[in-house]
N, C-alpha and C positions, 0 to 999 in steps of 0.2 A: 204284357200290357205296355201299350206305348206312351208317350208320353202325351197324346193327344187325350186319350181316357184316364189320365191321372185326375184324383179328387183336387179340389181346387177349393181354398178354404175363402169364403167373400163376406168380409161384414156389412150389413144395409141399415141407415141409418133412416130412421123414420120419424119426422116431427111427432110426439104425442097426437098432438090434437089431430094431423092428418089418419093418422092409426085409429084414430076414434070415428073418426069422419069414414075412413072404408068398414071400418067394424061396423057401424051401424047400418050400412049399406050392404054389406053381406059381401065387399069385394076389396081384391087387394090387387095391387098393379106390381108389378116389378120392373124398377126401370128400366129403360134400352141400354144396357151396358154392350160396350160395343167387341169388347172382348169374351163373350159369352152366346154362342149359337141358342137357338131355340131351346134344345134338348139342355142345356145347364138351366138355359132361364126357367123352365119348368121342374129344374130339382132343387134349383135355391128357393122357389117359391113352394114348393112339397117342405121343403125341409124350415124352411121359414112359419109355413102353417103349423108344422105337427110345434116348432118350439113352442109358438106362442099358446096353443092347446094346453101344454104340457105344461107350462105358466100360469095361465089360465085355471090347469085345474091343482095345485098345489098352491095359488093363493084361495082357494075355495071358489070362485069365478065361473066355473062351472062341475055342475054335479054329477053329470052323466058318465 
């Protein structure tokens, strides 16, 4: 493995109330970070979704 496919650890920092403003809306955006190709921006926002799920359903938030 090269160092170009190495995991890349990136914290996203999201106002409350905007997180509530895309949750209600059914959509979440991730920013244009300029050091992250398409192919990252689509696995921090996979890996973004399943935490918040995961959050989601361990404070009871969702039942399914």
């Amino acid at each position: 493995m090269d160092n170009s496919m190495e995991r890349k650890r990136v914290k996203i920092a999201i106002d409350p109330s905007r997180l509530q403003t895309l949750l209600s809306r059914g959509e979440l955006v991730v920013q244009d970070f300029t050091c992250l190709d398409h192919e990252a921006k689509e696995s921090v926002r996979q890996t973004f979704l399943q935490h918040l799920l995961h959050q989601l359903k361990t404070s009871g938030g969702v039942t399914s």
